[in-house]
C-alpha positions in Angstrom: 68.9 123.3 -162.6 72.8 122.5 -162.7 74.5 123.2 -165.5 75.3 119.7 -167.5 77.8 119.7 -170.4 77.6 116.5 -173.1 80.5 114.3 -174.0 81.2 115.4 -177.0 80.9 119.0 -175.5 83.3 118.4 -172.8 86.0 116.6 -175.1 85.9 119.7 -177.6 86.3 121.7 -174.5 89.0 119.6 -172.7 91.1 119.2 -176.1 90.6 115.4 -175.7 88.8 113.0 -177.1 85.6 111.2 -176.6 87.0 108.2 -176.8 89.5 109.0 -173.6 86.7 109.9 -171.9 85.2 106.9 -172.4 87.7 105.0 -171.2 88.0 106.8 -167.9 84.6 106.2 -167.9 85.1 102.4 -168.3 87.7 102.6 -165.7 85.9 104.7 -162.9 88.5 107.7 -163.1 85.7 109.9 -163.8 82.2 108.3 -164.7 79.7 111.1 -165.8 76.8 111.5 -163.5 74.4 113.6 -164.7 71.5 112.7 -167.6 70.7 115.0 -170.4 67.1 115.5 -171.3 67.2 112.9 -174.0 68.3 110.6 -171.3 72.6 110.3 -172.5 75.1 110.3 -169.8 76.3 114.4 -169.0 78.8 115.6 -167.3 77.6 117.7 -163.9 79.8 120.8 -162.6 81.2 118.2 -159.9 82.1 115.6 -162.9 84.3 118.4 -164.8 86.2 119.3 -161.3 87.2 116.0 -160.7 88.2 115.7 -165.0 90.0 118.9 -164.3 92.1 117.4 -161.8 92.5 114.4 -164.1 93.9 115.8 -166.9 96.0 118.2 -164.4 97.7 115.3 -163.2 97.8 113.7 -166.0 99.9 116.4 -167.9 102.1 116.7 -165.2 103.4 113.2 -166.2 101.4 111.2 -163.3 100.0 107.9 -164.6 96.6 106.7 -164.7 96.9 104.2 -161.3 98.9 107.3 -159.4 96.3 109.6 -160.3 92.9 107.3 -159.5 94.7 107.1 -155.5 95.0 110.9 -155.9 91.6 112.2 -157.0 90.2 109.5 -154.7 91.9 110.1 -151.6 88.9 111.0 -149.3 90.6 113.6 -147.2 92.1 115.8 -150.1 89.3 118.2 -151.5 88.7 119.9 -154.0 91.1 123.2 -153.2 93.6 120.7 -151.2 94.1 119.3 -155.0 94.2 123.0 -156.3 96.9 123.7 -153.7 98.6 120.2 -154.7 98.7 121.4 -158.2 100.0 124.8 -158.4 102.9 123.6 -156.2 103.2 120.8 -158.8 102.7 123.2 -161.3 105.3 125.5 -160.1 108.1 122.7 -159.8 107.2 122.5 -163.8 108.2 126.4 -164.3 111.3 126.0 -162.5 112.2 123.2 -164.5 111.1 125.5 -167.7 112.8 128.1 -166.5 116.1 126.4 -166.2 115.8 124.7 -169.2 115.8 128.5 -171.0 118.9 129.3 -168.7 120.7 126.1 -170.2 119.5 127.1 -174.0 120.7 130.7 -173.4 124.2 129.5 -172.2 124.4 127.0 -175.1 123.0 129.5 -177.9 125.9 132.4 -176.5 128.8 129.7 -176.5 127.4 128.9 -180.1 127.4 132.5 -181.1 131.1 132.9 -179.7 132.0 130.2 -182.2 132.4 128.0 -179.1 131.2 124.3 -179.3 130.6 121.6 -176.3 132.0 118.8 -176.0 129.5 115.9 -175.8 130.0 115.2 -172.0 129.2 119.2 -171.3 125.7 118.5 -173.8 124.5 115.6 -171.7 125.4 117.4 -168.7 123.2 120.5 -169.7 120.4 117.6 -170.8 120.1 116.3 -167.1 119.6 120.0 -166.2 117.1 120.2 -168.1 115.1 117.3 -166.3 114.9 119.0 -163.1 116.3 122.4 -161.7 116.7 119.8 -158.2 119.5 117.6 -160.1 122.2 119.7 -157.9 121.1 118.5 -155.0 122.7 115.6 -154.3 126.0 117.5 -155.2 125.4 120.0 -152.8 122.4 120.0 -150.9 124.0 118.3 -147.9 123.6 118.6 -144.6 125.2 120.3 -142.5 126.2 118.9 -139.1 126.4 122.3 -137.1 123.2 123.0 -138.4 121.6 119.8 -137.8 122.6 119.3 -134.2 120.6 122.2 -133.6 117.8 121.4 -135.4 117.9 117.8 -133.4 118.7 119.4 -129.9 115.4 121.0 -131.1 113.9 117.4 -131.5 114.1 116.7 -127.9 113.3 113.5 -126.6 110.7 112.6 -129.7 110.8 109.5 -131.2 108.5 109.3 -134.1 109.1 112.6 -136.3 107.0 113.6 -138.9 109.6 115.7 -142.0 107.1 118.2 -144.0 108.2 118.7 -147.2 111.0 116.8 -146.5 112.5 117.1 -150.3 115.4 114.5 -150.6 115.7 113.6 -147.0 118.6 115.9 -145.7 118.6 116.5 -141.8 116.4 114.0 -140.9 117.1 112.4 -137.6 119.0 108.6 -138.0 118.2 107.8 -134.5 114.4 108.5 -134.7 111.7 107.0 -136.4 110.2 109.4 -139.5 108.0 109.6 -141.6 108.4 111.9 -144.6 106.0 114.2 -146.3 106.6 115.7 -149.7 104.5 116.9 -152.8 106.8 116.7 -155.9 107.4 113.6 -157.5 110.5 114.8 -158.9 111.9 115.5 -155.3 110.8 112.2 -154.1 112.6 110.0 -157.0 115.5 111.9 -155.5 115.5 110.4 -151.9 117.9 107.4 -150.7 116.5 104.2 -150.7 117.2 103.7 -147.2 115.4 107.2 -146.5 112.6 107.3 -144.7 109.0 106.5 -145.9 107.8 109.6 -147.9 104.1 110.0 -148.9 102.9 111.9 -151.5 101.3 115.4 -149.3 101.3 119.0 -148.8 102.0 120.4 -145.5 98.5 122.3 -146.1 96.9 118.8 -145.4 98.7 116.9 -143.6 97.0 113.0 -143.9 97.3 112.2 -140.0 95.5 112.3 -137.0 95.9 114.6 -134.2 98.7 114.5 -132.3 100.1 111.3 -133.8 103.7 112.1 -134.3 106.2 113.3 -130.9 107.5 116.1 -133.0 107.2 117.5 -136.6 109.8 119.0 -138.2 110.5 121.1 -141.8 113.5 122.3 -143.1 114.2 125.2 -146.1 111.1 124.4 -147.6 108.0 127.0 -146.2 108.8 129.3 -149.5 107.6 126.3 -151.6 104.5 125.9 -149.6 101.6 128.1 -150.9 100.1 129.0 -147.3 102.8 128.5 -144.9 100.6 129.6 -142.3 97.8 126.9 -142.8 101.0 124.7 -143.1 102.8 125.8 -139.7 98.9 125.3 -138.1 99.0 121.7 -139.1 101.8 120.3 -137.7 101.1 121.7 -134.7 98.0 120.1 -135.2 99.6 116.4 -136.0 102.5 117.0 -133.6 103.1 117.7 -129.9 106.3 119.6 -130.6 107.3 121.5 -134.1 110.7 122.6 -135.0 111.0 124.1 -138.4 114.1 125.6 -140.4 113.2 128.8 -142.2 114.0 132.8 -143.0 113.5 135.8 -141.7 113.1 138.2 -144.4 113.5 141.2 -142.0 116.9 139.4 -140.7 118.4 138.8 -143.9 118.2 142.4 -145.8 121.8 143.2 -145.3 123.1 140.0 -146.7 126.0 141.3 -149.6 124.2 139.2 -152.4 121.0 140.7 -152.3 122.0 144.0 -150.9 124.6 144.4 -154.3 123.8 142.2 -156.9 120.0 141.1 -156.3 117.8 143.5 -155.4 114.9 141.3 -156.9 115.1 139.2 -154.1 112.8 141.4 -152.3 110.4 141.1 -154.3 110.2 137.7 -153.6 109.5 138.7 -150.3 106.7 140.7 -150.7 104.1 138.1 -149.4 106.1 136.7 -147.1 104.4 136.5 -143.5 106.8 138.1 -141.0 108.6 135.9 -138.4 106.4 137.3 -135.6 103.5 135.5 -137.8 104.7 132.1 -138.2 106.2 131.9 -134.9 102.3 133.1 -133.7 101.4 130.1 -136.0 102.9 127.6 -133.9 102.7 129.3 -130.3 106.0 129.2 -130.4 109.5 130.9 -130.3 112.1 131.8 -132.4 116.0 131.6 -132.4 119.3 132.3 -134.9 120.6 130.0 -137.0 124.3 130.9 -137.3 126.2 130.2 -140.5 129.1 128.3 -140.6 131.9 130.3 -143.2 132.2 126.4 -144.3 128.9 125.3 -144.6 128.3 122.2 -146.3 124.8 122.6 -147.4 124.9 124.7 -150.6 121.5 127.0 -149.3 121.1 130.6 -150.7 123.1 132.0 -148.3 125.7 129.0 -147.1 128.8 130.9 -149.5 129.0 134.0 -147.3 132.4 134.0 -146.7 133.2 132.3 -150.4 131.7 134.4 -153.4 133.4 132.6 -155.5 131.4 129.5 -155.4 128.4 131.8 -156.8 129.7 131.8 -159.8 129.7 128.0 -160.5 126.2 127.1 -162.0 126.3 124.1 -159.5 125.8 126.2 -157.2 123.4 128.1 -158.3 120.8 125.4 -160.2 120.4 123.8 -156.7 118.8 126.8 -155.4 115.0 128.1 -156.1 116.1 131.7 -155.8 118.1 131.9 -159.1 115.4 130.7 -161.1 112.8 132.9 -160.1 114.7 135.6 -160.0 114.8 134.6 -163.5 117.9 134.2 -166.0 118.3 137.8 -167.0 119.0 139.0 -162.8 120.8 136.2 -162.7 122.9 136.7 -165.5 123.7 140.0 -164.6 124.0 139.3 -160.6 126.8 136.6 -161.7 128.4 139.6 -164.2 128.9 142.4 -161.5 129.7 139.8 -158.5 132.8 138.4 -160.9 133.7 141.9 -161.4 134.5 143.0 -158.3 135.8 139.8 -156.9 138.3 140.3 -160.2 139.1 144.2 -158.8 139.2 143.7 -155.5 136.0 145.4 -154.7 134.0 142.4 -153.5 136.4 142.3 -150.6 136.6 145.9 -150.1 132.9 146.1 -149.4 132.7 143.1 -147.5 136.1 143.0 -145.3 134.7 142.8 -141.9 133.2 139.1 -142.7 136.6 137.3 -143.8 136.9 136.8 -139.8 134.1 135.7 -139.2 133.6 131.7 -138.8 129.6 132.2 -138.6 127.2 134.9 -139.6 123.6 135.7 -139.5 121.8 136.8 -141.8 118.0 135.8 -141.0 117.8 131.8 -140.5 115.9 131.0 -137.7 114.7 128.0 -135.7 110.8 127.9 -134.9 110.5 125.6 -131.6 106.9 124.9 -130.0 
């Protein structure tokens, strides 16, 4: 017989109470199903998966309406909303994380008898929101870049973004349709942006073949199978085009090879290029770098260290927060250091000539 759990049971386990379960009861969030043998309404192992989800979404800051149209979407299952929620979940830790960063900084300038001014405070606040604030500053895109990426495009029309974040690079001449699992990211976008629906590229909520071309820029290290992703916009789409690293390509960039070596660890899962090019049946190609680019990426200050020491920079990229604050801290240290002596530019002469490097971005085309 399957396991049933009472109401009462389930609310002591849950850390709710009985009452809120009632109510979603009442409300058809999640209505118990099972009986017990006295005959009162139990919960059945499916019943606690869905409340799971429930309460999931519900501490994530979703609200009651947003959450029914999630847990009663019929073509998310049960691991698609497992999949939905780590990612969520992991949005949540990088705000954490750079919440701590912000507190360290403020608790050392306190220590150093050094107070902020009230405009510095409420600028620390809004970092504490969401590690994506930055983007907007400089998160842009970057026109070299993106005639590429369109040239890619070919001759599609309709263009389905996966993951599409706050909308930079997609097409204006084309009609989109954006894709993108964190709320937080999607509050971000223009209003005139493109419609964006609440999805992971894992399950994609289309048909076969119903878009010309699908397209993803810098966002396969969010996804959790980038793989499964890659296979379903080939799936939805006649023609993929996606932005993304090599990891083997981008070991000798200066940042990572002197002042973060945890950035391989990172990589350690990463599926090769070779893989998620064979995930698309397609090919690959470099993505050059301008020295000038205007989208603030990990790797877009090559040729200008400098700007890696301006927090700006650095909050607006994923890398520094899970490398965590104490690399990052000392990464920032060493990097001033030898851009004070000289030895930044010592090391790293033959680039000031340069006006584009590569050092592992890569355009998937099928």
């Amino acid at each position: 017989m399957e396991d049933i759990l009472t109401v009462g049971r389930v609310a002591e386990l849950a850390g709710v109470t009985v009452r809120t379960l009632h109510h979603y009861d009442e409300i058809g969030l999640v209505q118990p199903s099972a009986r017990t043998t006295a005959g009162y309404r139990a919960y059945s192992t499916d019943d606690v998966e869905r409340l799971r989800e429930v309460l999931a979404y519900r501490r994530l800051g979703f609200g009651l309406r947003e959450i029914a149209d999630l847990v009663h979407d019929p073509s998310t299952d049960a691991l698609a909303h497992l999949r939905r929620l780590r990612g969520l979940l992991l949005d949540q830790r990088d705000r954490a994380a750079a919440m701590v960063t912000a507190i360290d900084r403020e608790l050392q300038a306190r220590v150093l008898g050094i107070r902020t001014t009230p405009e510095e405070q409420l600028k620390v606040f809004q970092l504490y929101d969401f590690i994506g604030s930055a983007y907007p500053a400089t998160r842009r895109t970057e026109p070299r870049i993106a005639a590429q990426i369109w040239e890619a495009l070919g001759d599609a029309r309709t263009v389905l973004n996966v993951g599409a974040g706050t909308g930079s690079y997609e097409p204006p001449d084309r009609e989109v349709t954006a894709v993108e699992p964190s709320a937080l990211m999607r509050a971000q976008r223009p209003a005139d942006a493109a419609p964006c629906l609440a999805a992971s590229a894992e399950h994609l909520p289309f048909e076969d073949q119903s878009f010309d071309a699908a397209m993803a820029v810098s966002t396969l290290h969010h996804w959790p199978d980038p793989i499964a992703g890659l296979r379903e916009m080939r799936r939805v789409a006649r023609r993929v085009v996606v932005f993304t690293y090599d990891a083997a390509g981008g070991q000798h960039f200066w940042l990572n090879r002197d002042y973060l070596p945890e950035f391989a660890d990172l990589l350690v899962r990463w599926p090769s290029i070779t893989e998620l090019t064979e995930a698309i049946d397609g090919r690959s190609e470099p993505i050059p770098i301008p020295w000038d680019c205007a989208d603030g990426f990990f790797e877009a200050h090559w040729r200008r260290p400098e700007a890696y020491l301006e927090d700006e920079v650095r909050r607006a990229v994923s890398v520094w927060t899970r490398v965590g604050p104490q690399a990052e801290h000392r990464a920032v240290s060493l990097l001033r250091e030898d851009l004070s002596s000289g030895r930044w530019a010592e090391r790293n002469h033959d680039l000031l000539d340069l006006d584009t490097a590569d050092f592992g971005l890569r355009l998937l085309i099928a």
